[in-house]
C-alpha positions as CSV (number, residue, x, y, z in Angstrom):
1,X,-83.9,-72.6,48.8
2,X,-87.2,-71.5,47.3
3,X,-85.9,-67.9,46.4
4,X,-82.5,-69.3,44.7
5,X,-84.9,-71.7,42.5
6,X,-87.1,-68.3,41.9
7,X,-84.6,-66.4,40.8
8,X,-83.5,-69.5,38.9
9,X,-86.5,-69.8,37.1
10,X,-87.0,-65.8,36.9
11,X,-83.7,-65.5,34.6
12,X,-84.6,-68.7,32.5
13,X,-87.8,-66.6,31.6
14,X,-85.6,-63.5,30.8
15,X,-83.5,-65.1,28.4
16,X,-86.4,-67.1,26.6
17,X,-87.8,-63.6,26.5
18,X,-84.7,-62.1,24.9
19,X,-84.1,-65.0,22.5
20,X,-85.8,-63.8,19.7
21,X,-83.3,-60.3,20.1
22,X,-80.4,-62.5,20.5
23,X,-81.1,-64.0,17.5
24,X,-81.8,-60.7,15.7
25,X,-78.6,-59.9,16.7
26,X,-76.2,-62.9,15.2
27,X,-77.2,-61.4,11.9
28,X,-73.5,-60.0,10.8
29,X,-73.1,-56.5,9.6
30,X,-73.9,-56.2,6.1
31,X,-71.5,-55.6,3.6
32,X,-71.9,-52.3,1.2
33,X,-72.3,-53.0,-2.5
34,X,-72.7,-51.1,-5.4
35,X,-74.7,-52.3,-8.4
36,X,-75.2,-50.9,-12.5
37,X,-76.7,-52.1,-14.8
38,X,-74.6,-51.8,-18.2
39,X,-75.0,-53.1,-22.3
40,X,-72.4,-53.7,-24.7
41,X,-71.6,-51.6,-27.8
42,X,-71.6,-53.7,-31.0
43,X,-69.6,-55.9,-31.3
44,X,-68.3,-56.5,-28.0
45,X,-68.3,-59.8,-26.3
46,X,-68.7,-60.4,-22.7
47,X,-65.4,-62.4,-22.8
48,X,-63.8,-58.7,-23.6
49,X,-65.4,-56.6,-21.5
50,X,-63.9,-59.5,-18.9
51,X,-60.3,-58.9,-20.8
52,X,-60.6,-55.4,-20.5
53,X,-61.7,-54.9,-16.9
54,X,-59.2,-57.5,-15.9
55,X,-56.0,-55.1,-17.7
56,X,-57.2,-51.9,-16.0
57,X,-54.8,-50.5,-14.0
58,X,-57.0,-48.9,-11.0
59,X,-55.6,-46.7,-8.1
60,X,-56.2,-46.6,-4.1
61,X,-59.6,-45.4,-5.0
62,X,-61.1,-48.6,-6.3
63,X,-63.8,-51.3,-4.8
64,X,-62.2,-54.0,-2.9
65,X,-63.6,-56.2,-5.4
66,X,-65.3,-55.9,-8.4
67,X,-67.3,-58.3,-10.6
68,X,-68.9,-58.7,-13.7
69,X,-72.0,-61.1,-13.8
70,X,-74.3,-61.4,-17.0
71,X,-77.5,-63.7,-17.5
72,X,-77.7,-67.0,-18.6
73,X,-81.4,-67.1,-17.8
74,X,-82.8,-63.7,-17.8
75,X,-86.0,-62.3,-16.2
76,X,-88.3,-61.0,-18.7
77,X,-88.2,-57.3,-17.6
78,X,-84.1,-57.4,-17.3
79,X,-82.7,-55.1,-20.1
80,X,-79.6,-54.9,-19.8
81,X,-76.5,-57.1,-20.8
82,X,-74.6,-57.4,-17.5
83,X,-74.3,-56.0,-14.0
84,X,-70.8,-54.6,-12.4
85,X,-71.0,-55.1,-8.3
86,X,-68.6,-53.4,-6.1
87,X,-67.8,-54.1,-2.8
88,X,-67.0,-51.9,-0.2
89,X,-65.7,-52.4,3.4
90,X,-68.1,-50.3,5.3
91,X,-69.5,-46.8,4.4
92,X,-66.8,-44.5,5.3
93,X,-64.9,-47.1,2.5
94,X,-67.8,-46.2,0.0
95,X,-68.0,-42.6,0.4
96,X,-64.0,-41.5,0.5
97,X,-63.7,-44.2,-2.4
98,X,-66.5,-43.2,-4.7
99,X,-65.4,-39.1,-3.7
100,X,-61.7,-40.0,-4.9
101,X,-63.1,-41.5,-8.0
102,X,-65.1,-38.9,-8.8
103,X,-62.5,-36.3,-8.2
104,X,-60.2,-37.8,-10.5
105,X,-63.2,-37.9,-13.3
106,X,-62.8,-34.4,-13.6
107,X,-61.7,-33.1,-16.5
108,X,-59.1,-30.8,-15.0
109,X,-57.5,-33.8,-12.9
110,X,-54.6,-34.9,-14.4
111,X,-53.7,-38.0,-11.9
112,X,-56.0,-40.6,-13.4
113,X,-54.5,-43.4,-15.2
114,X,-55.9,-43.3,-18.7
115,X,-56.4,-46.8,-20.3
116,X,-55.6,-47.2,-23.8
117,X,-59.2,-49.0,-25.0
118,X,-61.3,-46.3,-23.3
119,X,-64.6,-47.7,-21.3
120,X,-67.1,-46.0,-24.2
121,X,-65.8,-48.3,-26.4
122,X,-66.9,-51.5,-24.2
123,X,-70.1,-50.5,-22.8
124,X,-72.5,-48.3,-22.2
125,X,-73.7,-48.5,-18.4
126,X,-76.7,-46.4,-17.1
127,X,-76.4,-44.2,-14.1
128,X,-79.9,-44.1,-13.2
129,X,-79.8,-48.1,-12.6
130,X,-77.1,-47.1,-9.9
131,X,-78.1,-48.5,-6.4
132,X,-76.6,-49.2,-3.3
133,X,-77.5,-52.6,-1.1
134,X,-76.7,-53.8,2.2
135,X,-75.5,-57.3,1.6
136,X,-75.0,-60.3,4.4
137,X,-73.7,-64.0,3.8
138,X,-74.5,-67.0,5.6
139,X,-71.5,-68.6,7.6
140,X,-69.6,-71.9,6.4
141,X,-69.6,-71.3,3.1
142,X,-66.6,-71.5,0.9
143,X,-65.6,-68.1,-0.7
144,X,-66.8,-68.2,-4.8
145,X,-63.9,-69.2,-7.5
146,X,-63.1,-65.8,-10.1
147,X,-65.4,-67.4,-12.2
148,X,-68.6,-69.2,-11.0
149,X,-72.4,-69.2,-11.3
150,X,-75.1,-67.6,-8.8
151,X,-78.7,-67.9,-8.7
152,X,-81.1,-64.8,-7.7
153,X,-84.8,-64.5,-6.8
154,X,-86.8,-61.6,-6.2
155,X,-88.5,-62.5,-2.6
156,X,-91.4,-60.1,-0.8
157,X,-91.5,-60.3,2.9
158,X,-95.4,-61.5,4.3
159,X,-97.2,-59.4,6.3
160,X,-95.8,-59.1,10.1
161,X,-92.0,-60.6,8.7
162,X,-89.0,-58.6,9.1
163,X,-85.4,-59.3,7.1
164,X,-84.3,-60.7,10.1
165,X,-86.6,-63.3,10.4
166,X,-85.3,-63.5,6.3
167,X,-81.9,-64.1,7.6
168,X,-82.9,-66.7,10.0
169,X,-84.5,-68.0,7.1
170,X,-81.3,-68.3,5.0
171,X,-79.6,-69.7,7.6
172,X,-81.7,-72.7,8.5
173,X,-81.6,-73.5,4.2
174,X,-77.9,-73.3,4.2
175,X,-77.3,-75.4,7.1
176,X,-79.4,-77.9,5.8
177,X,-77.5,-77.7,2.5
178,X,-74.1,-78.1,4.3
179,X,-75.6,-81.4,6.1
180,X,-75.1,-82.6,2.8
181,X,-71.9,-81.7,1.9
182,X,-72.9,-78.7,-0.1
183,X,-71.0,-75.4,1.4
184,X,-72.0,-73.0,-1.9
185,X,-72.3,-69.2,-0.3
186,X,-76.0,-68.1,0.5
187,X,-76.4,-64.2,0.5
188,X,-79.4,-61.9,1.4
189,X,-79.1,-58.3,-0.5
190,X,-82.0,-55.3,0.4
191,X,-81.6,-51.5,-1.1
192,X,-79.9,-49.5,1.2
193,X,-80.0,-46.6,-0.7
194,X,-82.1,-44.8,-3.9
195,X,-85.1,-46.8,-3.4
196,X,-88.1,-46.8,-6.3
197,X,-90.0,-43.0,-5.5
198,X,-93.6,-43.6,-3.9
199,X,-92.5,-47.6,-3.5
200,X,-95.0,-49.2,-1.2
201,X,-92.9,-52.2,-0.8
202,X,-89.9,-50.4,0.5
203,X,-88.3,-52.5,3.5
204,X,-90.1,-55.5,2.8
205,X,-88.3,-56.9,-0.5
206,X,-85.0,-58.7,-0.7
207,X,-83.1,-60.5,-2.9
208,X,-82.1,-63.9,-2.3
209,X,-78.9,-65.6,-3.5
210,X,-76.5,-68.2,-4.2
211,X,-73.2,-68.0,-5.0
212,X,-71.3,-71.3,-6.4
213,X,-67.7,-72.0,-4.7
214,X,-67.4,-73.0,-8.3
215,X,-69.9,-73.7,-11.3
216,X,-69.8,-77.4,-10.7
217,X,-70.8,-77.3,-7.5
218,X,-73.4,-74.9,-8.0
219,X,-74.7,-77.0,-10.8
220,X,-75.0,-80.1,-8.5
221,X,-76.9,-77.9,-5.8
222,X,-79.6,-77.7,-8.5
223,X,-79.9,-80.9,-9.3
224,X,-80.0,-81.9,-5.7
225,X,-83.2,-79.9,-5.6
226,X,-83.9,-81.6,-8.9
227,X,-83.7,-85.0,-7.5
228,X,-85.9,-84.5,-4.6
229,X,-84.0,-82.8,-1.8
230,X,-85.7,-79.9,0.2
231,X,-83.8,-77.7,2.3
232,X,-87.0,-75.6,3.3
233,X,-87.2,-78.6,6.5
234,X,-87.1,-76.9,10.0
235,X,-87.8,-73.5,9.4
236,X,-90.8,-71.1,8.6
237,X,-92.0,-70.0,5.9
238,X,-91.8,-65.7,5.6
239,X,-91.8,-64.2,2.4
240,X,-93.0,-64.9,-1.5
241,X,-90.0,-65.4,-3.6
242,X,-89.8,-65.9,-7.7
243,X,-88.4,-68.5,-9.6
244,X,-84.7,-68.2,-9.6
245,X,-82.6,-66.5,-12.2
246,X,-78.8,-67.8,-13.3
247,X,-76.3,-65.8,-13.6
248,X,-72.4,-66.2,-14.6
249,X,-70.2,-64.1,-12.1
250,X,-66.4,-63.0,-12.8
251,X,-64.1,-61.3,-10.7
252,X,-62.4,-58.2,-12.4
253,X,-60.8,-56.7,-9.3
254,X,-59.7,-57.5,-5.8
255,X,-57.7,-56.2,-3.3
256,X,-58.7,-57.1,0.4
């Protein structure tokens, strides 16, 4: 009897021991995104750069989705006008995608489909803004509307934290923020790929965001906040973040 409660008590130990790793481990695989940074030419609105994406006709080779997002509230240091993200599956997606597109760039191909308002005309996006993230949402949230809001903030990681214990993070804030009835999309996005040269903060910042399932209900998240009601309850503090930046999001493309 006393060796079946040993080993009893013996794998109770384990799996406190392996807690922590199973929780690492409920953190889903991230998504792959790509992100520019792109202005207007003269003239143009943001309303026809929407229009225009929207009326492309894009081949096998595209994003699963693409968006547009521009700021309403801008960070100082921000430059630009807006921001196109696309989403890839995994990163054999990316790489046979972004290959395909850049195949058909070429001025000797003659399979691309050539749109009649040419992208020049529309905007002027920089190449050297071009970086790829690893993106991962928290669960029970309800997928964004094609046109919503989302809030980012710029967070550093404290000493001794790791993006998992980031994620755990998230995850406590947006289950206390669907205890309420609120189910707006929380996201965590880190660089997964052309980092800053000689960055001594590489692996330790993140961005953190929220997506609206519509601008309403994005809205009333912030005034939640604004009223009083703090989702930081039950969970630890690990990492510095800035004050939040608004965005408006629209969906150009999809097709998974």
């Amino acid at each position: 009897m006393f060796f079946k409660y040993s080993l009893h008590a013996v794998f109770l130990s384990i799996l406190t021991l392996m807690s922590p790793i199973l929780s690492a481990q409920s953190r889903p695989p991230a998504q792959i995104s790509s992100i520019t940074d792109c202005k207007l030419q003269p003239g143009v609105t943001m309303e026809d750069a929407v229009n225009w994406a929207k009326g492309l006709e894009r081949g096998a080779n595209a994003a699963g989705r693409i968006w547009y997002r521009h700021p309403l509230t801008p960070s100082p240091d921000y430059e630009y006008d807006f921001q196109i993200g696309r989403y890839y599956e995994s990163w054999m997606d990316y790489v046979v995608k972004t290959e395909g597109v850049d195949k058909a760039n070429r001025p000797s191909s003659g399979s691309r489909i050539r749109p009649s308002v040419s992208r020049g005309s529309i905007m002027d996006c920089d190449p050297k803004t071009r970086r790829i993230v690893n993106q991962v949402n928290t669960g029970g949230a309800i997928g964004p509307a094609d046109e919503t809001l989302m809030t980012t903030r710029f967070c550093r990681l404290d000493e001794g934290k790791t993006m998992n214990d980031a994620w755990q993070r998230a995850v406590s804030i947006s289950d206390n923020w669907r205890a309420t009835g609120d189910r707006n999309m929380m996201q965590l996005r880190w660089r997964a790929m052309k980092p800053p040269l000689n960055n001594p903060e590489q692996g330790r910042v993140y961005i953190l965001i929220e997506v609206g399932s519509t601008p309403e209900s994005l809205a009333e998240r912030l005034d939640k906040a604004r009223n009083g009601f703090s989702p930081l309850t039950g969970s630890e503090r690990v990492s510095t973040c800035t004050y939040r930046t608004l965005w408006r999001t629209h969906l150009v493309h999809q097709n998974i």
